[in-house]
C-alpha positions in Angstrom: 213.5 112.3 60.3 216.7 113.8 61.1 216.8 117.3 62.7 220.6 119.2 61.9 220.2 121.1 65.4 219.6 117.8 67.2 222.9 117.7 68.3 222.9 121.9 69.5 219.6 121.4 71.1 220.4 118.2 73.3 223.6 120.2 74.6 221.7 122.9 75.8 218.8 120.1 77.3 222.1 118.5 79.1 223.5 121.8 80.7 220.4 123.5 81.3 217.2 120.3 81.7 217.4 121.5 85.4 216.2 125.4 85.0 213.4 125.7 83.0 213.9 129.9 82.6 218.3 129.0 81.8 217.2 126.4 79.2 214.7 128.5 77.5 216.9 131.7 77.5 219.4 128.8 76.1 216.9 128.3 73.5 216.1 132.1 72.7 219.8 132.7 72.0 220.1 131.1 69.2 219.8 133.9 67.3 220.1 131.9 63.9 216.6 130.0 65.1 214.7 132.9 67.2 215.5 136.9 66.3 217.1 139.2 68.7 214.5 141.4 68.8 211.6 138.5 69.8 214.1 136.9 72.2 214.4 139.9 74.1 210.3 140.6 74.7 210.1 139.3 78.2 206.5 138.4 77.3 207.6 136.4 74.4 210.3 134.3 77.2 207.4 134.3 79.6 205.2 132.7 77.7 207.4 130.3 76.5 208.6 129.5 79.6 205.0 129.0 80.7 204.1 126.6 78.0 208.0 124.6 78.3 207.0 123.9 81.9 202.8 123.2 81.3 204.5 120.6 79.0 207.0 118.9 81.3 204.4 118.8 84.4 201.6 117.8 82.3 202.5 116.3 79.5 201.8 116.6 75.9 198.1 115.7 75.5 197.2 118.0 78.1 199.2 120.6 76.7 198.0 120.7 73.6 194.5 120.6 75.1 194.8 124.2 76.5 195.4 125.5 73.2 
């Protein structure tokens, strides 16, 4: 499989892996991927926040298991 972002989203990984809420407001403005208007519900960055970091402490398989 090859994913055209790849490249965009490994960048943003590289400057912002550190800070879970910079990398996901790194994610969210890429207004060609997520829409304005979502990306600017703190709700919407909250929970994605919540969910990035349930899957970097935990790890997939338990992530998925909360759903």
């Amino acid at each position: 499989m090859s994913d055209p972002l790849a490249s965009r989203f490994i960048e943003l990984h590289e400057r912002h892996g550190d800070d879970p809420e910079a990398l996901v407001a790194a994610f969210l403005a890429q207004q060609d991927i997520v829409p304005a208007a979502l990306a600017a519900q703190q709700g919407f960055a909250d929970a994605v926040t919540d969910g990035y970091r349930r899957l970097i402490n935990t790890g997939l398989a338990a992530s998925l298991s909360t759903l």
